[in-house]
KOLKOLVO-448568 format. One line per field, with one value per residue: residue number from 1; residue in one letter; y, x, z of N, C-alpha, C in turn. Coordinates in steps of 0.001 Angstrom, whole numbers. Layout:
residues N
nr = NUM;...
rest = a;...
n_Y = Y;...
n_X = X;...
n_Z = Z;...
ca_Y = Y;...
ca_X = X;...
ca_Z = Z;...
c_Y = Y;...
c_X = X;...
c_Z = Z;...
//
This chain:
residues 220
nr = 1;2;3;4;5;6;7;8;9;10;11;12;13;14;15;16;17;18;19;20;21;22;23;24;25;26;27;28;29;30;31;32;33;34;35;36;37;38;39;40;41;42;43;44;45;46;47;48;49;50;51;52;53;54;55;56;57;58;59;60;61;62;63;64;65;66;67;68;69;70;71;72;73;74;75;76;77;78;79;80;81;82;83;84;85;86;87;88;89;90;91;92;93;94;95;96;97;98;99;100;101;102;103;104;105;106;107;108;109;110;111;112;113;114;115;116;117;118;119;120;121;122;123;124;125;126;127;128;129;130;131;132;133;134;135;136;137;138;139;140;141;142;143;144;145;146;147;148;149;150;151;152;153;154;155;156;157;158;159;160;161;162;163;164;165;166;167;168;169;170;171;172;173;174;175;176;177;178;179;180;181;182;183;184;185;186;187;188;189;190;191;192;193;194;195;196;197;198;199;200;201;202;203;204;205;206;207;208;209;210;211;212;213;214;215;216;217;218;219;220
rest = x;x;x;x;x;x;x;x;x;x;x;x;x;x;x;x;x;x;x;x;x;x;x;x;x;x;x;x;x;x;x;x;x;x;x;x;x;x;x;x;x;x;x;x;x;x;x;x;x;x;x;x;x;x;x;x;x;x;x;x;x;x;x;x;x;x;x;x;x;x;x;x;x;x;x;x;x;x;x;x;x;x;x;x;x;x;x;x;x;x;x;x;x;x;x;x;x;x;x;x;x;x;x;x;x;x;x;x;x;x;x;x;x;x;x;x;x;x;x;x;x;x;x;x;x;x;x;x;x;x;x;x;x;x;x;x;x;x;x;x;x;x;x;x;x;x;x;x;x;x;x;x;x;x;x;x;x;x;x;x;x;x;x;x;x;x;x;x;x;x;x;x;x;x;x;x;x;x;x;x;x;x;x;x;x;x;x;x;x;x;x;x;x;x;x;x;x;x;x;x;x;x;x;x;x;x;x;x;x;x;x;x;x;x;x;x;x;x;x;x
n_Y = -9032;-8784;-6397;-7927;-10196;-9558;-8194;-10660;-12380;-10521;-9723;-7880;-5075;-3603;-3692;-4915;-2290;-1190;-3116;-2591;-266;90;-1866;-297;2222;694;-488;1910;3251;1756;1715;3835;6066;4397;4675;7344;7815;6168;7395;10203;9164;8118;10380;12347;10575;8405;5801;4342;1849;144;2110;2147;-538;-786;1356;477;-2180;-492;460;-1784;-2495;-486;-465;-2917;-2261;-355;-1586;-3940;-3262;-464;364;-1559;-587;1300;774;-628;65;2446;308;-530;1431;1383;-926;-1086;896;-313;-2280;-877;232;-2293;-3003;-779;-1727;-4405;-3417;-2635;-4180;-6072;-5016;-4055;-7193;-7778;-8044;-6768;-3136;-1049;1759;4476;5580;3377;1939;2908;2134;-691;-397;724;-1130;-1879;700;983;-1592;-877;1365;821;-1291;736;1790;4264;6241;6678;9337;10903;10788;12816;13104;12917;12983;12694;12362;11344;12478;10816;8674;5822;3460;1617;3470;4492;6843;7798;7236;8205;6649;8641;8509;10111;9759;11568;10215;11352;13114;11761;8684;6694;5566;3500;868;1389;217;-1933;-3022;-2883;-4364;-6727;-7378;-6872;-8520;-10789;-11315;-12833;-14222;-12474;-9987;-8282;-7732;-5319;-3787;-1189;1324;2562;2777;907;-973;-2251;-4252;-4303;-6582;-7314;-4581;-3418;-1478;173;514;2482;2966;5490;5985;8786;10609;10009;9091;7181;6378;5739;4375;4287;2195;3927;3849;2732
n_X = -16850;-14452;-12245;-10261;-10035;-9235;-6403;-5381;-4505;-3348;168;1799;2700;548;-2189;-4402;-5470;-7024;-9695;-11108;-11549;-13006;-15050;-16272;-17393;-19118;-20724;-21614;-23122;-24771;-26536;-26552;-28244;-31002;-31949;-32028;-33961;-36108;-36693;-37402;-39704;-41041;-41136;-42800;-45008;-46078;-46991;-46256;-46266;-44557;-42554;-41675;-40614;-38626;-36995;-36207;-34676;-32509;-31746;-30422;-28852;-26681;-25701;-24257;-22927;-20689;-19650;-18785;-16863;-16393;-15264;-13088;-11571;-10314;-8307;-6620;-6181;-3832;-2171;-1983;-854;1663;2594;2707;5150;7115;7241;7550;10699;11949;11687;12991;15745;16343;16524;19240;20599;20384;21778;24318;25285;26089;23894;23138;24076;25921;25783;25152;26990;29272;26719;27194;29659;29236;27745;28765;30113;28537;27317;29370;29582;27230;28174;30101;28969;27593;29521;30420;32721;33436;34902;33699;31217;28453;28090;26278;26246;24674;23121;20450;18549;16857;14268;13748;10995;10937;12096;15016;16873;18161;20198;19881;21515;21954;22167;23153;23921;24519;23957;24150;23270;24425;24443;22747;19311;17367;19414;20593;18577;18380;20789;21023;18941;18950;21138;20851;18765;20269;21621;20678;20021;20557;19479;16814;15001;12944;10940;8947;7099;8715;11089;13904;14806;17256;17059;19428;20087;22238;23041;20754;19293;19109;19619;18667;17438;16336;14725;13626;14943;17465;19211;20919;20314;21364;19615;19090;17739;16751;19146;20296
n_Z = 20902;23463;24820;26656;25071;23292;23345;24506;22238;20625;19902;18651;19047;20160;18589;19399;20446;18014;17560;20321;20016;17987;18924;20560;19189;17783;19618;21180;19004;18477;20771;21762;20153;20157;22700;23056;21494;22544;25095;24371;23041;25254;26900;24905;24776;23394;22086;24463;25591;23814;23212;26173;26647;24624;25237;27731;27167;25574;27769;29327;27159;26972;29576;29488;27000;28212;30929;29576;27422;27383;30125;30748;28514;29358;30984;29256;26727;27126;27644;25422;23723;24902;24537;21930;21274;22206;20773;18360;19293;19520;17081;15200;16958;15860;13128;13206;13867;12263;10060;11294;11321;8785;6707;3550;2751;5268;4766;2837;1246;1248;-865;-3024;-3589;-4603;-6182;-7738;-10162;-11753;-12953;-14267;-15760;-17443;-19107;-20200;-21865;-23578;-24593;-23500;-22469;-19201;-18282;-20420;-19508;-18100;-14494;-11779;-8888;-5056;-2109;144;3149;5923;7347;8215;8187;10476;12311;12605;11355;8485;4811;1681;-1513;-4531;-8042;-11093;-14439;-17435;-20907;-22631;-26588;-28279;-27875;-29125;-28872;-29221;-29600;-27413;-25406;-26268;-26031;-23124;-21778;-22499;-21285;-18832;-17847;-17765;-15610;-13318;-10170;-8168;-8448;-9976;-13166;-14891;-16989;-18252;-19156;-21272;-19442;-18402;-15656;-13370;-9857;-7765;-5581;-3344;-2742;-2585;-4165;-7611;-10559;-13195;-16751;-18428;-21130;-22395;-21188;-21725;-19830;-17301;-14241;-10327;-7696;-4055;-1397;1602;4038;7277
ca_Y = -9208;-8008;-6137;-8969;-11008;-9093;-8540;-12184;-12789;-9943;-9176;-7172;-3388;-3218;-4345;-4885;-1106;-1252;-4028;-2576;1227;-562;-2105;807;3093;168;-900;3183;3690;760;1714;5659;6742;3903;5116;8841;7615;5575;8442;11041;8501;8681;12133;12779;9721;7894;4193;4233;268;-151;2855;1768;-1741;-521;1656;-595;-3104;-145;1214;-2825;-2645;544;-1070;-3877;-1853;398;-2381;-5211;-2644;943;529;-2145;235;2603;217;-1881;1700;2934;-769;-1479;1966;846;-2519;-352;1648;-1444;-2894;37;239;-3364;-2915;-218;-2526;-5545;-3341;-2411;-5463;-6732;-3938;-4926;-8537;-7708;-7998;-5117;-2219;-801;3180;5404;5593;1758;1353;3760;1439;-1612;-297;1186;-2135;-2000;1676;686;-2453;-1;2197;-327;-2286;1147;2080;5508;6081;7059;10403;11684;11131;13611;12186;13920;12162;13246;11609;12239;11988;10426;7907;3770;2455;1189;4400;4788;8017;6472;8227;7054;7213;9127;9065;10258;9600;11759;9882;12573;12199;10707;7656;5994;5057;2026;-47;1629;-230;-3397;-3775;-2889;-5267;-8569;-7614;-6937;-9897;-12313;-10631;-13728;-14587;-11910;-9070;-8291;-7039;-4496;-2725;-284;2909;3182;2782;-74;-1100;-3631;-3831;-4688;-6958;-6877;-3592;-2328;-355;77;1456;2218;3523;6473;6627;9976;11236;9398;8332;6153;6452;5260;4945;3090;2589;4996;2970;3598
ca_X = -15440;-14232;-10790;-9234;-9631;-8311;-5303;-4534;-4416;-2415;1341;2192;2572;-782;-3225;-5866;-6162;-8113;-10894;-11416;-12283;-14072;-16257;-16773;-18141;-20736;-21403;-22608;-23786;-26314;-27214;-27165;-29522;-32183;-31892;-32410;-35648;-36902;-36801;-38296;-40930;-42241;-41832;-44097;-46920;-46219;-46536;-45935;-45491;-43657;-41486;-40504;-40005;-37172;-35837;-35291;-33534;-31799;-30453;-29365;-27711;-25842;-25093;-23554;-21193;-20008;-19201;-17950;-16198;-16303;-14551;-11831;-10404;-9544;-7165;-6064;-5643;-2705;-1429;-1563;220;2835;3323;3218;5994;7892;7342;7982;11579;12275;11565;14212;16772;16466;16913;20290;21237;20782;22976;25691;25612;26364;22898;23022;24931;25950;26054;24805;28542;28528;25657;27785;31150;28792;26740;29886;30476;27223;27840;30958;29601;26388;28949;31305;28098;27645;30800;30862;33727;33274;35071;32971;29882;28215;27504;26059;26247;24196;22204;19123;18439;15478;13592;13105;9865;11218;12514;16062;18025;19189;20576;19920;22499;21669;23758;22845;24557;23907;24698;23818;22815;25441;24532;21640;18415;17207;20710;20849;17217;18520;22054;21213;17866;20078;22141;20166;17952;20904;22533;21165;19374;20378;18817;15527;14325;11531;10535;7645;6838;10515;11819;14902;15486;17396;17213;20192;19486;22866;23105;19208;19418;18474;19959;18023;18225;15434;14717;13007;16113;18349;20135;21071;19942;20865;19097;19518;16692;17170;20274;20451
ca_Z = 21246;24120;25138;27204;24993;21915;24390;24802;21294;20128;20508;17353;19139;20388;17434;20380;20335;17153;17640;20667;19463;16674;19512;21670;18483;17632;20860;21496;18176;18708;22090;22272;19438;20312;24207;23278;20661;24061;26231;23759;23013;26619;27294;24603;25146;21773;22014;25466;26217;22658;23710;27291;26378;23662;26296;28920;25802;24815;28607;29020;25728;26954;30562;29128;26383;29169;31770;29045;26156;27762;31262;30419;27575;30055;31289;28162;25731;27383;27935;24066;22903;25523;23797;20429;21534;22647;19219;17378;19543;19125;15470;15286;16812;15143;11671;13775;14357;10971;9277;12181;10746;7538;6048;3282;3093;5593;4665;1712;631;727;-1669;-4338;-3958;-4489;-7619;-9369;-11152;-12671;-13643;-14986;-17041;-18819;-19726;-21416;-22742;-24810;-25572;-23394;-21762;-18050;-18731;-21000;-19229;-17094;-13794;-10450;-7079;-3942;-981;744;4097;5784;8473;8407;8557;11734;13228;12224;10736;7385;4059;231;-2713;-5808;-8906;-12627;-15436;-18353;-22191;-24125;-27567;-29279;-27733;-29575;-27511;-29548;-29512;-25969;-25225;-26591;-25418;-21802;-21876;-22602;-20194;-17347;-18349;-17757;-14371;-12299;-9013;-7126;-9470;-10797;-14344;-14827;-18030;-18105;-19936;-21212;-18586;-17923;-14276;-12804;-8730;-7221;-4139;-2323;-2954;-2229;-5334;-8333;-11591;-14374;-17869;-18948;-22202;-22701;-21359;-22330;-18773;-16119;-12397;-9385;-6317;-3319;-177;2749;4705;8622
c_Y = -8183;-7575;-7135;-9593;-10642;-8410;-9695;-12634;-12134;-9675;-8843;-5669;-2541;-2776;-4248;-3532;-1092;-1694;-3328;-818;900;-639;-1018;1955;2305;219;63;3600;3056;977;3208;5996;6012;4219;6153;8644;7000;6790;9481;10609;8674;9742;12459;11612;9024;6743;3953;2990;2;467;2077;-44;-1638;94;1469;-1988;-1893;80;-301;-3058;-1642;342;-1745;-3369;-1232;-506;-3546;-4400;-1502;983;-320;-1367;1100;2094;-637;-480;2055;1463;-890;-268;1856;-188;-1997;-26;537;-2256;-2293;-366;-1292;-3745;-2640;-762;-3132;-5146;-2933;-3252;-5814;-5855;-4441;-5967;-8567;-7652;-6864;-3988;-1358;1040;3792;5344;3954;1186;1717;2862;242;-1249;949;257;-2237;-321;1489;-685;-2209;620;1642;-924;-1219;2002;3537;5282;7385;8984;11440;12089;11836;13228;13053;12802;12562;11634;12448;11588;11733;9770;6413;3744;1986;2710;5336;5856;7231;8171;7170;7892;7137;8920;9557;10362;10377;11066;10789;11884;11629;9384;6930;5368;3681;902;186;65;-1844;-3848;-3729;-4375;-6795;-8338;-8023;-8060;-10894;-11822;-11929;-13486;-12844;-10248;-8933;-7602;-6526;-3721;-2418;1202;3591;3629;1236;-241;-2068;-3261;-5029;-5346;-6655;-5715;-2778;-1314;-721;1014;996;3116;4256;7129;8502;11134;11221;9130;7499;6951;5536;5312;4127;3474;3079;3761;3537;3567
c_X = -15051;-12968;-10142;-9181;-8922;-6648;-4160;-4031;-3695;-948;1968;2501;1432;-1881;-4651;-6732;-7470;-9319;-11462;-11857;-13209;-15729;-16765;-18036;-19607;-21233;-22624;-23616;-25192;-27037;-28154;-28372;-30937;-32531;-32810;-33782;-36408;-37660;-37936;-39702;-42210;-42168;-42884;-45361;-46751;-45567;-45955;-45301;-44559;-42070;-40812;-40328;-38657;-36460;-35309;-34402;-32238;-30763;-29669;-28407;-26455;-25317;-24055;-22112;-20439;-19240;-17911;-17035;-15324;-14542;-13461;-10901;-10168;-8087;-5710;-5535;-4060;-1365;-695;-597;1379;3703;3545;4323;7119;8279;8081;9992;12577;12769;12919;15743;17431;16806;18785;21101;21691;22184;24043;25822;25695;24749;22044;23564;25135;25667;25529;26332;29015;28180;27000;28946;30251;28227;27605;30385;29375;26918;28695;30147;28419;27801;29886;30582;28144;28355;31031;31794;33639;33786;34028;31338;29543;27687;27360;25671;25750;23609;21458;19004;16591;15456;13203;12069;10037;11833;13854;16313;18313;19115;20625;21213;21656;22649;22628;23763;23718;24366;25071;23304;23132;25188;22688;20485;17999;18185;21079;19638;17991;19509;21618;19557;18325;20499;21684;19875;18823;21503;22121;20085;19251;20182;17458;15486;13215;12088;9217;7992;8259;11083;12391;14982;16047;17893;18694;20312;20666;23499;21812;19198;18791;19273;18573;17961;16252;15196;14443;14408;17422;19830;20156;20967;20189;20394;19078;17879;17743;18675;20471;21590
c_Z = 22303;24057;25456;26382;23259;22350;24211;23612;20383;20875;19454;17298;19015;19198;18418;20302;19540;17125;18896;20541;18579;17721;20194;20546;18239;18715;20960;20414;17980;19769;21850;21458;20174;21655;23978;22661;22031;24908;25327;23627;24352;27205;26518;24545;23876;22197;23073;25916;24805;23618;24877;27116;25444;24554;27076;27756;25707;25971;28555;28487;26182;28293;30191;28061;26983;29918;31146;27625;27337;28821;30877;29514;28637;30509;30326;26836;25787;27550;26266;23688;23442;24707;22556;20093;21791;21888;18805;17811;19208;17673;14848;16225;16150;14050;12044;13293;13139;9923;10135;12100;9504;6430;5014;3318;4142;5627;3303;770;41;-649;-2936;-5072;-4744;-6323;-8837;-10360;-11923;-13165;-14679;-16326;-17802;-19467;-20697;-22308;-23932;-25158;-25060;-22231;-20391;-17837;-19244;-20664;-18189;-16047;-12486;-9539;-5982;-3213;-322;2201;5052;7228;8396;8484;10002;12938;13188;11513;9796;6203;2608;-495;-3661;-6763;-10224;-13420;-16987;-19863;-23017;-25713;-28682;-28699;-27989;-28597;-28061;-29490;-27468;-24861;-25262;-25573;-23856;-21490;-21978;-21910;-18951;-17315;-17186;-16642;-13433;-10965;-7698;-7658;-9817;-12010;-14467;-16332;-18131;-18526;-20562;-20268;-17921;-16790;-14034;-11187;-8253;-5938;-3143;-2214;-2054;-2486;-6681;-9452;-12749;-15623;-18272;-20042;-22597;-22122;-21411;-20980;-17803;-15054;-11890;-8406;-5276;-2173;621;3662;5901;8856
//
């Protein structure tokens, strides 16, 4: 496989790169050693016509990856991390864009307004009254996958341990359960989650210490 034509066939933010470093290491790795065994061979007199018959195969072999691998990456290398870069930037638009069409919350602050009704209806499911519970609020700040500056919401809710973990387990487990299409359910290792899709969050209830989390993805 050559460069051009792993080129023509990619447009993903220079993918070509790869196949064509791939080829360049075999190409040499098949050529060079059996070259340098050629050569040694007839400096020292061992198997003389064997020898220079492999070493004229092997310089061919090492003509040909230079001319049809070697020399084209010089030109096609700097082309593909171009198109990478062009991706990458594109990338980081388009997640722009989508947040400026409503697609998702817009803001870290956002997420919090969005996933206070589902704060609000654990807390009523077991009977603690928002008051009394201890709750800490932050955000973290961070980087997209795509490129973007973005910022997650944290919350914790502590119950304490007036509030039962087995009836806790249950009541919030029906609930979640039945929240609907635009939700998911996860239980694993005691631990409750339900992800919030138009949100792109997640509360979830921690047995072992007996509270609710939320957390949202990074938001640009």
């Amino acid at each position: 496989m050559t460069i051009n034509s792993s080129w023509g066939s990619t447009n993903d933010g220079g993918a070509a790169a790869g196949p064509q470093i791939t080829a360049i290491v075999i190409g040499l790795l098949a050529t060079i050693p059996a070259l340098i065994a050629g050569i040694r061979a007839l400096r020292d007199r061992v198997l003389e016509v064997a020898a220079s018959g492999a070493t004229v195969v092997a310089g061919v072999g090492f003509v040909v990856v230079v001319l049809l691998v070697v020399v084209p990456a010089f030109g096609v290398l700097p082309l593909a991390a171009r198109d990478a870069d062009a991706y990458q930037e594109q990338q980081r638009l388009d997640e722009l864009d989508d947040i400026d069409a409503g697609f998702g919350p817009g803001s870290a602050e956002e997420v919090g307004q969005k996933m206070q009704e589902c704060v609000d209806d654990a807390l009523r499911l077991l009977e603690v009254a928002p008051s009394t519970a201890r709750t800490t609020t932050w955000s973290t700040s961070g980087t997209t996958a795509a490129g973007n500056t973005c910022r997650a919401f944290h919350e914790r809710i502590r119950l304490g341990e007036q509030v039962d973990r087995s009836s806790t387990a249950e009541r919030l487990r029906t609930a979640w359960k039945a929240r609907g299409d635009h939700a998911s359910f996860f239980e694993r290792n005691g631990v409750l989650e339900l992800s919030v899709h138009p949100a792109d969050a997640t509360i979830s209830w921690i047995r072992a210490d007996n509270q609710l989390i939320v957390e949202s993805d990074c938001i640009p």
